[in-house]
Each structure stands twice: as structure tokens, then as C-alpha cells.
PDB file of N, H, CA, C and O in Angstrom:
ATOM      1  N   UNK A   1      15.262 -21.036   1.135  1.00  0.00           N
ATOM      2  CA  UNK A   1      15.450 -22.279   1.841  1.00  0.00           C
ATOM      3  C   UNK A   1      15.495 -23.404   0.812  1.00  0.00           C
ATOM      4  O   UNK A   1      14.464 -24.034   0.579  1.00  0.00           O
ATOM      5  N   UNK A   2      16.798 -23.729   0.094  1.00  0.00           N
ATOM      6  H   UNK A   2      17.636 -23.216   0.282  1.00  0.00           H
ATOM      7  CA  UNK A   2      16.960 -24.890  -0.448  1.00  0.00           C
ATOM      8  C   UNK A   2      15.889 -26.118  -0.456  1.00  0.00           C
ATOM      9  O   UNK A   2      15.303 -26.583  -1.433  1.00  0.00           O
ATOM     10  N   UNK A   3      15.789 -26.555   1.065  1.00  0.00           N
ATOM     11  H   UNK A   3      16.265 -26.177   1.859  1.00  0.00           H
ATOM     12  CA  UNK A   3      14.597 -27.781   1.193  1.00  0.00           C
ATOM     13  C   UNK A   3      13.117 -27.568   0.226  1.00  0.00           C
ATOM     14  O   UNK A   3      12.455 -28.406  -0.386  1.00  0.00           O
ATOM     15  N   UNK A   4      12.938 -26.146   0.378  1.00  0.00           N
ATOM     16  H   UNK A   4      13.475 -25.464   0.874  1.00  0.00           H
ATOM     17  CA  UNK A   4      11.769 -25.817  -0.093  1.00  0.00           C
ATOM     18  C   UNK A   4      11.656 -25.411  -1.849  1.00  0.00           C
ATOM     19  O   UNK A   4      10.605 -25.130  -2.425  1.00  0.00           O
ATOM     20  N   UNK A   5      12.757 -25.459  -2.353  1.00  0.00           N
ATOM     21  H   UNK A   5      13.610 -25.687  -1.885  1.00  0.00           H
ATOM     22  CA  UNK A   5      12.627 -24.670  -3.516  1.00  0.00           C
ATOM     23  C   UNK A   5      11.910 -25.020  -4.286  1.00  0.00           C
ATOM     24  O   UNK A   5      11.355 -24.052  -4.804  1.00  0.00           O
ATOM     25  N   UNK A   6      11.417 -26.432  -4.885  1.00  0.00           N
ATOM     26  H   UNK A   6      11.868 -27.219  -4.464  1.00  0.00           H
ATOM     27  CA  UNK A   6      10.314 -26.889  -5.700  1.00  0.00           C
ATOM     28  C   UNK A   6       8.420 -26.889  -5.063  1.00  0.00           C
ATOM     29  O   UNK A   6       7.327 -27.170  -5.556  1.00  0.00           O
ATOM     30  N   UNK A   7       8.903 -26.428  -3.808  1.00  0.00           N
ATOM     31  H   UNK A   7       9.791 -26.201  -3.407  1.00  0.00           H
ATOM     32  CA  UNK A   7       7.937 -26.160  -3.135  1.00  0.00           C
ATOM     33  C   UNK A   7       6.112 -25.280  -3.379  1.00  0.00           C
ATOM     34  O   UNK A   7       5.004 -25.460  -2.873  1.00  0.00           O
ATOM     35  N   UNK A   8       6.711 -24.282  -4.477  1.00  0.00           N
ATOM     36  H   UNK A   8       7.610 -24.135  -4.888  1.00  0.00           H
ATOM     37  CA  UNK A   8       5.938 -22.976  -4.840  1.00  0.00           C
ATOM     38  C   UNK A   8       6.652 -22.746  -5.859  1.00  0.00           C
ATOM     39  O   UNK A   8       7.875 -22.843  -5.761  1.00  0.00           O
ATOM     40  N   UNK A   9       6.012 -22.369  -7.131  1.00  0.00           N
ATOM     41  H   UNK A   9       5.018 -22.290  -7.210  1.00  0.00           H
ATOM     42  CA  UNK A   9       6.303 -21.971  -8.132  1.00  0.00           C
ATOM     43  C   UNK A   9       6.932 -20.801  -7.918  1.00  0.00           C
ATOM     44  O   UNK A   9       7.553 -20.829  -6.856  1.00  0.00           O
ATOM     45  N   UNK A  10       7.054 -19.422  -8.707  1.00  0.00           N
ATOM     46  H   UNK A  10       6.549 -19.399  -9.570  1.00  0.00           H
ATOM     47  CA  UNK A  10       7.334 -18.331  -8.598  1.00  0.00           C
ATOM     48  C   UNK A  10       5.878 -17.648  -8.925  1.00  0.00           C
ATOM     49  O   UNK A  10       5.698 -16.579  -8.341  1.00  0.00           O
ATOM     50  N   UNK A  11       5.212 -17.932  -9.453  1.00  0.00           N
ATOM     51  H   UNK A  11       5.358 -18.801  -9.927  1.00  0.00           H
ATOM     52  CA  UNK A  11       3.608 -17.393  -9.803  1.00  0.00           C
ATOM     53  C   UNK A  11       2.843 -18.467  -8.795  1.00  0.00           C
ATOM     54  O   UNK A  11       1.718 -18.843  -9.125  1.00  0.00           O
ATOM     55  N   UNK A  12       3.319 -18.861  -7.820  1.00  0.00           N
ATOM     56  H   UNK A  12       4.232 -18.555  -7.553  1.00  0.00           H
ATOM     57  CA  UNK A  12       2.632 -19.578  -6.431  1.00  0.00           C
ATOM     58  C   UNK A  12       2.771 -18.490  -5.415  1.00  0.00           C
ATOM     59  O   UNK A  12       1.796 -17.963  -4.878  1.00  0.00           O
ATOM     60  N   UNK A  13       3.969 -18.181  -5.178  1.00  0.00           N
ATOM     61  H   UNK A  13       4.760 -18.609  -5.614  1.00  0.00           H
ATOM     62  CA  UNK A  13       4.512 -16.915  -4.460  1.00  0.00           C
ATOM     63  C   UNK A  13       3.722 -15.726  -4.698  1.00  0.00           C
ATOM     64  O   UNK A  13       3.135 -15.040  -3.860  1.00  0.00           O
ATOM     65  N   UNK A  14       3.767 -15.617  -5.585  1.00  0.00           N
ATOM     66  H   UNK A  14       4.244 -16.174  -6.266  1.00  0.00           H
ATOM     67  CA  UNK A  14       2.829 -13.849  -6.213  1.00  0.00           C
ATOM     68  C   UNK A  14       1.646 -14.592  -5.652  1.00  0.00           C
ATOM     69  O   UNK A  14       1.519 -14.499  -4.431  1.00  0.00           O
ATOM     70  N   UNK A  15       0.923 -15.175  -6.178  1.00  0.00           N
ATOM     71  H   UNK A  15       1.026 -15.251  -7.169  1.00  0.00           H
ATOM     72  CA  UNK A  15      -0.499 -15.536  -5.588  1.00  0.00           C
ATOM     73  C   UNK A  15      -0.618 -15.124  -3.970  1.00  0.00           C
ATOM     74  O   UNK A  15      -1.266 -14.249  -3.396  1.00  0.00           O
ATOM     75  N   UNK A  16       0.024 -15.840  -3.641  1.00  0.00           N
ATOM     76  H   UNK A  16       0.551 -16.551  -4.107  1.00  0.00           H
ATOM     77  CA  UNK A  16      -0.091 -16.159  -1.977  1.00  0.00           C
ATOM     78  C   UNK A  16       0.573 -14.902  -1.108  1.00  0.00           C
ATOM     79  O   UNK A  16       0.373 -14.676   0.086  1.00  0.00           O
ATOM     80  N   UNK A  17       1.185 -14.351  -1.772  1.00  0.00           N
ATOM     81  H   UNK A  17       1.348 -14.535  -2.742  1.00  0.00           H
ATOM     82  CA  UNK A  17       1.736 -12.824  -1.432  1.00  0.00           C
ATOM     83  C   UNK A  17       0.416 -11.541  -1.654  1.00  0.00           C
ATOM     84  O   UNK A  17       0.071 -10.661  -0.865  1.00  0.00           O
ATOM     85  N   UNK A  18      -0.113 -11.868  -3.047  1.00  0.00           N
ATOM     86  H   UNK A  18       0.167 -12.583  -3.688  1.00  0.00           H
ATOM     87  CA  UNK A  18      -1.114 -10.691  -3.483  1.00  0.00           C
ATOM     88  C   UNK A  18      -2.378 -11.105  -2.651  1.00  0.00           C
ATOM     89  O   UNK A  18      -3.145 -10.172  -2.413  1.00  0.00           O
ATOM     90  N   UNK A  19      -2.816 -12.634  -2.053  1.00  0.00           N
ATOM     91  H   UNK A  19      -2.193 -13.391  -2.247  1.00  0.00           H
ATOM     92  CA  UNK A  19      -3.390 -12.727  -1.363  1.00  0.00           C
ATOM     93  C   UNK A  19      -3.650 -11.836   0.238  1.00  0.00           C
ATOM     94  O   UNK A  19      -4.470 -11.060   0.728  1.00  0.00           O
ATOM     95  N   UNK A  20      -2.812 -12.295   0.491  1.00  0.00           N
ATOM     96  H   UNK A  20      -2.146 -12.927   0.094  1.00  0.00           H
ATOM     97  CA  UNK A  20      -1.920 -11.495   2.141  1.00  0.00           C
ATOM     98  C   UNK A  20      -2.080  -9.981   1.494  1.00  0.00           C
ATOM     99  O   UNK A  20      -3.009  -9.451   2.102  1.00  0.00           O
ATOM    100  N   UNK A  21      -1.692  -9.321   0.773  1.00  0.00           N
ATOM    101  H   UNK A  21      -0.936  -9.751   0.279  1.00  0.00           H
ATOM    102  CA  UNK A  21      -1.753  -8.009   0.476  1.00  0.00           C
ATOM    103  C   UNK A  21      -2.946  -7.305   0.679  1.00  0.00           C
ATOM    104  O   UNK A  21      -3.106  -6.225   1.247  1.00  0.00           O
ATOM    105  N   UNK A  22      -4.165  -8.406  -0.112  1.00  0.00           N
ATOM    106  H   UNK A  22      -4.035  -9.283  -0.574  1.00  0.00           H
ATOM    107  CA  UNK A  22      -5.640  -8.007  -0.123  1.00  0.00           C
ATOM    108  C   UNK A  22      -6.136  -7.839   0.997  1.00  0.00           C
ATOM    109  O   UNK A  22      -7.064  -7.061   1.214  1.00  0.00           O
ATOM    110  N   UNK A  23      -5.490  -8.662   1.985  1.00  0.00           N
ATOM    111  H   UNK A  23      -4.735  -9.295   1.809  1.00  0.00           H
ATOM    112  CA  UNK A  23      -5.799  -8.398   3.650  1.00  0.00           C
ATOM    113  C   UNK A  23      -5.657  -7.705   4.385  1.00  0.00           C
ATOM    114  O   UNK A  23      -6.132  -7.731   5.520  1.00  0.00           O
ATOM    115  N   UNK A  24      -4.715  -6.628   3.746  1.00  0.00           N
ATOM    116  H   UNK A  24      -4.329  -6.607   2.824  1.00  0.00           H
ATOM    117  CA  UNK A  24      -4.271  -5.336   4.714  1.00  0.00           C
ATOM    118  C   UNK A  24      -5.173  -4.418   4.371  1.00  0.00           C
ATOM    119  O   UNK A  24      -5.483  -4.168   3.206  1.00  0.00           O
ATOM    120  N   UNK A  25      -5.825  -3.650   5.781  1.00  0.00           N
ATOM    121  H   UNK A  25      -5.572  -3.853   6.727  1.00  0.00           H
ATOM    122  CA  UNK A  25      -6.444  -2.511   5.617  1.00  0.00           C
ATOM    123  C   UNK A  25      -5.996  -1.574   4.452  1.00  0.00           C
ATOM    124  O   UNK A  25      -4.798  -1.775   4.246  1.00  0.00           O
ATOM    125  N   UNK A  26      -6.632  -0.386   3.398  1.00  0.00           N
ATOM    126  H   UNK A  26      -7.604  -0.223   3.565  1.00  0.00           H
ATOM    127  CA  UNK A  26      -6.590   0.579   2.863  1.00  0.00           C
ATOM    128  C   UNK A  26      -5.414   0.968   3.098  1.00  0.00           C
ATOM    129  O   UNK A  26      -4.489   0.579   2.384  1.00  0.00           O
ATOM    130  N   UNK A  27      -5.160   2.031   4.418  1.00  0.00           N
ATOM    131  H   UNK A  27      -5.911   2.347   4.998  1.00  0.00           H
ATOM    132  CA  UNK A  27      -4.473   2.706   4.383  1.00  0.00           C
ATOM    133  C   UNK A  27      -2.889   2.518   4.334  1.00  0.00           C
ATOM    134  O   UNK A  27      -1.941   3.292   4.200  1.00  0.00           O
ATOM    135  N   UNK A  28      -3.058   0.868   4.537  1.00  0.00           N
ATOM    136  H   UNK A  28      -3.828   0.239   4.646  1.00  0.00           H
ATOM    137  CA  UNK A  28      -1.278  -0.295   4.803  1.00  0.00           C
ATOM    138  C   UNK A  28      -1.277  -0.180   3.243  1.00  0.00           C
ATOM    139  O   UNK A  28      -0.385   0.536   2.787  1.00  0.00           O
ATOM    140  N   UNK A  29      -2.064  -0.720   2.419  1.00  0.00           N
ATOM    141  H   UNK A  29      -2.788  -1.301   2.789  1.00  0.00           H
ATOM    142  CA  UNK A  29      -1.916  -0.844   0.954  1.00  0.00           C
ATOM    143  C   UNK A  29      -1.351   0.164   0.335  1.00  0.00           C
ATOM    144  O   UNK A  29      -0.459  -0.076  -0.479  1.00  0.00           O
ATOM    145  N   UNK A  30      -1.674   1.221   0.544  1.00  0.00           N
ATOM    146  H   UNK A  30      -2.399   1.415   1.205  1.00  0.00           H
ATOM    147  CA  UNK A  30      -1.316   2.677  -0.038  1.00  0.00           C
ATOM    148  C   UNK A  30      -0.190   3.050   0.341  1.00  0.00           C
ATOM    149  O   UNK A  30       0.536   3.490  -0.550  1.00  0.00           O
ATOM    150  N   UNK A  31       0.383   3.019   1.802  1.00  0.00           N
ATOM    151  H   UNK A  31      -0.207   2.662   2.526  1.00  0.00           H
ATOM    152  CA  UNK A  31       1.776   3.140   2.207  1.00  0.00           C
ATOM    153  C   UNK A  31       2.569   2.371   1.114  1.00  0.00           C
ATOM    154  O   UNK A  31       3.208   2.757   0.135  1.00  0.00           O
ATOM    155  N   UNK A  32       2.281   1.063   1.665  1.00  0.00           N
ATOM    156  H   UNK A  32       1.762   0.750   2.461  1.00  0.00           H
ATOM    157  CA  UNK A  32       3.038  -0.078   0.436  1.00  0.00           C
ATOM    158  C   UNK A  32       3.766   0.025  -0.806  1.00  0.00           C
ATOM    159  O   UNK A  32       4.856  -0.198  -1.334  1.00  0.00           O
ATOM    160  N   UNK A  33       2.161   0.651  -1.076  1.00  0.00           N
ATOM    161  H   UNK A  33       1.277   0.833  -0.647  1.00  0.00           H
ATOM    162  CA  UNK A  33       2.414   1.177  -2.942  1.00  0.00           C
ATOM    163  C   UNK A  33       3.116   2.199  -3.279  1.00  0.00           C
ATOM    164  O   UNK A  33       3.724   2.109  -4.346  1.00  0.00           O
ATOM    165  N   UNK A  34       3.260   3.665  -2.351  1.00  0.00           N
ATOM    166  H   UNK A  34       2.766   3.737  -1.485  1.00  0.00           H
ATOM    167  CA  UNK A  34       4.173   4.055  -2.547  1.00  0.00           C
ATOM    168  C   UNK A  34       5.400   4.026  -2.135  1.00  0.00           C
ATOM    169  O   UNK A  34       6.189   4.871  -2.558  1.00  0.00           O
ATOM    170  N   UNK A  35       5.828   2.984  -1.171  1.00  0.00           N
ATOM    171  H   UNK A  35       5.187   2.298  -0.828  1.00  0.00           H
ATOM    172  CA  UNK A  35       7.227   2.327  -1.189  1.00  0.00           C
ATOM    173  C   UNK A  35       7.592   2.034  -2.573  1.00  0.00           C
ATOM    174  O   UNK A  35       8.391   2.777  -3.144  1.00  0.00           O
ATOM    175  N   UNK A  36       7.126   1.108  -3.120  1.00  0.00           N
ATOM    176  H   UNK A  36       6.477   0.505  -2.657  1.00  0.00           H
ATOM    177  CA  UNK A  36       6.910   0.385  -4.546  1.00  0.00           C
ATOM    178  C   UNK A  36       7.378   1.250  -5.388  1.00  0.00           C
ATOM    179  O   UNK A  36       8.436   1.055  -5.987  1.00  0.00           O
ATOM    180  N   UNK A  37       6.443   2.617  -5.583  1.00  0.00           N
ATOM    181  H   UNK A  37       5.583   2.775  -5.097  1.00  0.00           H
ATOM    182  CA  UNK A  37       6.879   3.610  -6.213  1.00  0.00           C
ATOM    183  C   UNK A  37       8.642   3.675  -6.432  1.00  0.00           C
ATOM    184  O   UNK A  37       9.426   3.367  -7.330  1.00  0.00           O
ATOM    185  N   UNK A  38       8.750   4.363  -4.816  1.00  0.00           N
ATOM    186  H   UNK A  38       8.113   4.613  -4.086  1.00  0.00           H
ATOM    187  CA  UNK A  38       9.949   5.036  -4.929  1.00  0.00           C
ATOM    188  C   UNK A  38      11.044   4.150  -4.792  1.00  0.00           C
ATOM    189  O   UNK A  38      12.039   4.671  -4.289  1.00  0.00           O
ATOM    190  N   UNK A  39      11.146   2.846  -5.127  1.00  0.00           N
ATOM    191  H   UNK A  39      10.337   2.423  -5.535  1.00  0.00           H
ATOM    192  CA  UNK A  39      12.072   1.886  -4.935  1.00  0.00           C
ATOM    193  C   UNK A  39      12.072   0.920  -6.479  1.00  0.00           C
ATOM    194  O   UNK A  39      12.812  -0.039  -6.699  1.00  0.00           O
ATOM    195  N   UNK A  40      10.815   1.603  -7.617  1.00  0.00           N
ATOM    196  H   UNK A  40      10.214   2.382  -7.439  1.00  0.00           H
ATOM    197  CA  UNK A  40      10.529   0.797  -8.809  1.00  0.00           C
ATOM    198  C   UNK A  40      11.629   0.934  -9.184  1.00  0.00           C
ATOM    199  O   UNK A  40      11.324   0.366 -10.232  1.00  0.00           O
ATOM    200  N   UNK A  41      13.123   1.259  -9.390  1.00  0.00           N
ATOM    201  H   UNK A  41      13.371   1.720  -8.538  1.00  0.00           H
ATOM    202  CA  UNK A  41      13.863   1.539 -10.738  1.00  0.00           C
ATOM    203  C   UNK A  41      14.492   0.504  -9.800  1.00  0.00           C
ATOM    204  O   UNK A  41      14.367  -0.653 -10.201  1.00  0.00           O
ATOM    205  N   UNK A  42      15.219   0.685  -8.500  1.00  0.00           N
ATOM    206  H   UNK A  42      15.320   1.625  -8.175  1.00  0.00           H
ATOM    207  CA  UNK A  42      16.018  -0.265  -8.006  1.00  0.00           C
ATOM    208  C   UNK A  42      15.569  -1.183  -8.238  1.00  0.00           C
ATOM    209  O   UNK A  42      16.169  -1.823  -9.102  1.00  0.00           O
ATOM    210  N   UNK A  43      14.201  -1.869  -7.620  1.00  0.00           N
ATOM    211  H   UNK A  43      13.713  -1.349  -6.918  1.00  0.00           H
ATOM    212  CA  UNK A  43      13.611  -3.236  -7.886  1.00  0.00           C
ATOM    213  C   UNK A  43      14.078  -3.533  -9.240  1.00  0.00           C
ATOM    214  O   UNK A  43      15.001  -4.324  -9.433  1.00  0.00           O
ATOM    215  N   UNK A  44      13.386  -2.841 -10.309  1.00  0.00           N
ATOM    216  H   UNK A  44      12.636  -2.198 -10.152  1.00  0.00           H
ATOM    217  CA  UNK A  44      13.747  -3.198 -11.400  1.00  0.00           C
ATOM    218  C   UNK A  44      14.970  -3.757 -11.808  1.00  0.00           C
ATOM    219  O   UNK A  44      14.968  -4.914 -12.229  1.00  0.00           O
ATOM    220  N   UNK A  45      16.296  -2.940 -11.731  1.00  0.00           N
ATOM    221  H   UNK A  45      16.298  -2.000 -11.389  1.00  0.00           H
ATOM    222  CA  UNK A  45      17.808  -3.164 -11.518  1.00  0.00           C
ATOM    223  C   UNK A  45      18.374  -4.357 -10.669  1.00  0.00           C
ATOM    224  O   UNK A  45      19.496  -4.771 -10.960  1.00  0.00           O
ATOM    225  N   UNK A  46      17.796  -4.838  -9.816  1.00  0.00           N
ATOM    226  H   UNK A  46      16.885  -4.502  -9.579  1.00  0.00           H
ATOM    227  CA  UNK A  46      17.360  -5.883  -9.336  1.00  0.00           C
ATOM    228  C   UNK A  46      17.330  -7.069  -9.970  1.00  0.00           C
ATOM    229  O   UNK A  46      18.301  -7.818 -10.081  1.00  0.00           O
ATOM    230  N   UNK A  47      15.856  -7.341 -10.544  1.00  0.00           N
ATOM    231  H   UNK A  47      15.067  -6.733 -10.454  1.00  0.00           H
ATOM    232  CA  UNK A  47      15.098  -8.017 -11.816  1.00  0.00           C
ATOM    233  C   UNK A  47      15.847  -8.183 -12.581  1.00  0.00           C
ATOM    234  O   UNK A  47      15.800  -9.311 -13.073  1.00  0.00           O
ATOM    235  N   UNK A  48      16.704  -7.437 -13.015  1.00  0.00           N
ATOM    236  H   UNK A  48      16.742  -6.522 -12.615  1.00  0.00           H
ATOM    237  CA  UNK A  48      17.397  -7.356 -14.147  1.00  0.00           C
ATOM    238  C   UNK A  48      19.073  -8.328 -13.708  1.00  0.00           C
ATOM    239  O   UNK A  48      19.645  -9.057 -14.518  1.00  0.00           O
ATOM    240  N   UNK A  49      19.531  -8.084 -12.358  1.00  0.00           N
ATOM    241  H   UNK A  49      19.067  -7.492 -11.699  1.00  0.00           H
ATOM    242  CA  UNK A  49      20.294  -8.437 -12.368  1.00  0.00           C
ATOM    243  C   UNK A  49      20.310 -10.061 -12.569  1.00  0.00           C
ATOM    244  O   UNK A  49      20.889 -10.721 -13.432  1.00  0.00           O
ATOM    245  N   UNK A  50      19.429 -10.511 -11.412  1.00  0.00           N
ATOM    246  H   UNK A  50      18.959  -9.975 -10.711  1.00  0.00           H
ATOM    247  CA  UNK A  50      18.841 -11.642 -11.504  1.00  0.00           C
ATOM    248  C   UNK A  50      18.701 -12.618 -13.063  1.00  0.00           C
ATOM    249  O   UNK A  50      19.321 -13.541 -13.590  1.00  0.00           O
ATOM    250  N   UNK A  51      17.930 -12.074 -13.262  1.00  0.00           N
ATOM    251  H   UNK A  51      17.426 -11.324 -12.833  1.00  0.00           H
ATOM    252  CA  UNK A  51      17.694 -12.535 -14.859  1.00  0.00           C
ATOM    253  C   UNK A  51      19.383 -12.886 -15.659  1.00  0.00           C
ATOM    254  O   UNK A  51      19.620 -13.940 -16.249  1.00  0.00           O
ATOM    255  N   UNK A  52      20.068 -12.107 -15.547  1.00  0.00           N
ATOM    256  H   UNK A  52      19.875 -11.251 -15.067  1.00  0.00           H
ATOM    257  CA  UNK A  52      21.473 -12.751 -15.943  1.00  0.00           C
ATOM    258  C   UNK A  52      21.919 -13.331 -15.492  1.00  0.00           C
ATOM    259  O   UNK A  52      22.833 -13.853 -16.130  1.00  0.00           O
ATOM    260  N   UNK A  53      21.704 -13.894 -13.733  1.00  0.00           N
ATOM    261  H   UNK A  53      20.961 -13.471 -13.214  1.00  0.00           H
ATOM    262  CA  UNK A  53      21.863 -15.251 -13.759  1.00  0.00           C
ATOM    263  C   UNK A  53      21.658 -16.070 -13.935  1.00  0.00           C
ATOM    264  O   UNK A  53      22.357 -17.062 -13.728  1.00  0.00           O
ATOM    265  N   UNK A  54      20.406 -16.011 -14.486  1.00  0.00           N
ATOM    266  H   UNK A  54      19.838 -15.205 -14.654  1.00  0.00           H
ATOM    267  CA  UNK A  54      19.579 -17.447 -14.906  1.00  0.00           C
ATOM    268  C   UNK A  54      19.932 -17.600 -16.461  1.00  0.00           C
ATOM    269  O   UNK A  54      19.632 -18.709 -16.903  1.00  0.00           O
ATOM    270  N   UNK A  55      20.359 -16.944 -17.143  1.00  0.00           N
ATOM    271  H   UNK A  55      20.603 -16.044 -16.784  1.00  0.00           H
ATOM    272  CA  UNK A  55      21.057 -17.136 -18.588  1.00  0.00           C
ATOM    273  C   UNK A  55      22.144 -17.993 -18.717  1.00  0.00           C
ATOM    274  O   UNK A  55      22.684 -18.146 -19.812  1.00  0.00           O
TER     275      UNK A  55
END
């Protein structure tokens, strides 16, 4: 959302995200994480793409 972009840093986001995370029962966390897992290389590829736009 454009309006908002100076809104939250990008290490405001992680905060307030890993916050909310800490709030989910055990067994939501663990699902989560292995989403995370099996989606790390894409994410990554991702990350990566990103990053060349900001160059």
C-alpha cells in the first residue's frame, strides 16, 4: 500500500510479524516452520530476485 510505505521499516515488519508468530500455539509454529522448510530455496530465489531490483 503505497500510502503506507514509510510507514514501518522492513526490520519494523519482522518485529511485528515475529511478534504475532510468538502467539501461535506450538503446534501452528511447527507446521509453519516446516512450510518454511520446504519453500526455503524458492523464498530464497525470491530474495534474490528482489534485490536486483533495488540495484
Amino acid at each position: 500500500m503505497p500510502r503506507f510505505a514509510t510507514a514501518l521499516s522492513d526490520r519494523d515488519i519482522v518485529d511485528v510479524l515475529s511478534y504475532i508468530k510468538s502467539t501461535w500455539p506450538a503446534d501452528i509454529r511447527a507446521r509453519q516452520d516446516e512450510i518454511n522448510r520446504l519453500y526455503a530455496t524458492q523464498n530464497a530465489a525470491v530474495r534474490d530476485l528482489l534485490d536486483l531490483g533495488r540495484s
